[in-house]
C-alpha angles and dihedrals in degrees: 000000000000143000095212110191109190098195118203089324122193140167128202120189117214087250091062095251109142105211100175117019124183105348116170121174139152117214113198119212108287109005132147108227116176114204104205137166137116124294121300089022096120105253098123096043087051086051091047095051081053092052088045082233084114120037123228123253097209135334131050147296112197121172114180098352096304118116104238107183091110104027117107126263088238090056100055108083100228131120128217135202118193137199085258118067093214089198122166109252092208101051134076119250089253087058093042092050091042103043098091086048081046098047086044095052103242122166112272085233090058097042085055098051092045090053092044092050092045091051096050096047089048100038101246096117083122100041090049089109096030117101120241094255099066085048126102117248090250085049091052088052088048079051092051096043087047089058092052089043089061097057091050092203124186090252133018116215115204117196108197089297095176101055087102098053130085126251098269095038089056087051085057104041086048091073093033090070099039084055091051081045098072092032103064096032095217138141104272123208112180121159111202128168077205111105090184088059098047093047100050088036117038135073089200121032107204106198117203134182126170091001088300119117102243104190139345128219161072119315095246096053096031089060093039090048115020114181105228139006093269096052093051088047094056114031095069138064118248090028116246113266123241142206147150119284128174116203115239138197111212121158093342094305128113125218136152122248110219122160090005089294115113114228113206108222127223107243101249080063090042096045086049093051090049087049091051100045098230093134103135090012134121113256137179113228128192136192128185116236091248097055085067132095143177120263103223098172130083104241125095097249089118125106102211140025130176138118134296112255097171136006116196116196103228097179102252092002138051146204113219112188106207117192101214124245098245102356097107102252096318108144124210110215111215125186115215141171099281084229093072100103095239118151127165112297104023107126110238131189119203150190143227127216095229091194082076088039107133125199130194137187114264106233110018097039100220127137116274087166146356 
């Protein structure tokens, strides 16, 4: 295991590109972080200056209290896996597992027990003497994680290593490496666009966006309090849905008008808008599709109305996707029991549970309130 500190880290390209600006981050022994964001956000490159495969523009790289920005990548101790498998063709799964303990001059005793043990941890005892090319896509990645578990390296660094594999073969090798995970009790790196994978494998979360650290944290809080507007847009699935709100002062309560409907806030929100002094101001609210229901009754309690465009069968769930009366095309995602009887062009009214309102401030996009 390893305590990783990544200082004031940047990388410049010649051309003058910053990548990565200003990350700071402290990784304790044997954590899981999870580095996620959209493409071009600077996940991988952060990934690349730890392995020592990219080298750092300014700031510093210290594991284990050693200073790392000009050591070698093969003096690091730390193992990679990357979205390609990068297997030899012409070798068994046993050679493949057991070449970097071979380059490296190991005893042939010890090779043996390392691959055995690796196989037996990953499932590949009956593949050991079968090529690559007669293995399953899930099997070459075992390969490949085999090849990083013999090494027992201080880190393991995962670069979306699941991007190759289908739907149902990414479920199983997610557990597969958490698994793995609490088996092996090591500092865990692994960069993922993913959110699903972030969220179900990670104990910190790190949320980037344009090179810049976003947020910081565990799933659950990550997802109940997000940072900023583009963190809780992109960590949950369906996304949170967003609209304009202003901020209005009637008979001494406080509510956000959004769509012409009035929402009457909870007073910790209410206590936040009036700190922060946004009463008669523009705002940006969000609401996450689970936190909507159907409005049944015949009153006019209810926050947004419109038409069903789409309704997705979930199994016990379903997606309803609703175009607002008078929001220019904007459509609200609610998520609903699958046996409410809902089908494109019924009109619909819904509510909000104002307790998982989120508000967030108009022109910076950062929280005011969760």
């Amino acid at each position: 295991m390893a305590k990783i500190q990544l200082n004031h880290i940047y990388k410049k390209y010649e051309n003058g590109f910053e990548a990565v600006k200003d990350f700071n981050l402290e990784i304790e022994d044997g954590e899981f972080i999870i580095f996620v964001g959209p493409s071009g956000c600077g996940k991988t490159t952060t990934l690349r200056m730890i392995a020592g495969l990219e080298e750092i523009s300014q700031g510093e790289l210290i594991i284990d209290d050693v200073r790392m920005n000009h050591v070698s990548s093969s003096e690091r101790d730390i193992a990679m896996v990357f979205q390609n498998y990068a297997l030899y063709p012409h070798m068994t799964v046993r050679k493949n597992i057991a070449y970097s303990l071979k380059i490296h001059r190991e005893k042939k005793k010890v090779i043996n027990e390392k691959v055995q043990k690796a196989a037996e941890i990953l499932g590949l005892q009956e593949v050991l003497e079968r090529k690559p090319a007669m293995l399953s896509g899930g099997q070459k990645q075992r390969v490949a994680m085999g090849r990083a578990i013999v090494r027992n390296p201080k880190v393991f660094l995962m670069d979306e290593p699941l991007s190759n594999l289908d739907a149902k073969l990414r479920g199983q090798m997610r557990v597969e490496i958490a698994r793995l995970y609490h088996q092996l009790k090591s500092t865990f790196i692994y960069v993922t666009h993913d959110q699903t994978e972030a969220m179900t494998l990670g104990t910190r979360i790190v949320v980037m966006k344009d090179g810049i650290i976003q947020q910081v944290d565990n799933p659950q809080q990550l997802f109940r309090y997000p940072a900023n507007i583009f963190v809780a847009g992109f960590i949950g699935m369906p996304p949170m849905n967003f609209m304009d709100g202003f901020v209005e002062h009637e008979d001494e309560n406080l509510f956000i008008v959004a769509n012409g409907r009035k929402i009457k806030l909870t007073r910790e929100k209410t206590n936040a808008l009036i700190k922060g002094d946004y009463v008669g101001k523009n705002v940006t609210i969000g609401i996450r599709p689970n936190h909507i229901s159907l409005e049944k009754d015949d009153n006019k309690e209810f926050h947004a109305e419109g038409t069903v465009d789409v309704y997705e069968m979930l199994g016990t769930d379903a997606l309803v996707y609703i175009d607002q009366k008078g929001t220019d095309g904007k459509q609200l995602i609610a998520n609903i029991e699958a046996l409410e009887q809902v089908k494109p062009g019924d009109y619909m009214k819904l509510k909000f549970d104002t307790d998982f309102i989120h508000i967030f401030d108009k022109a910076t996009g950062i929280t005011i309130t969760n």
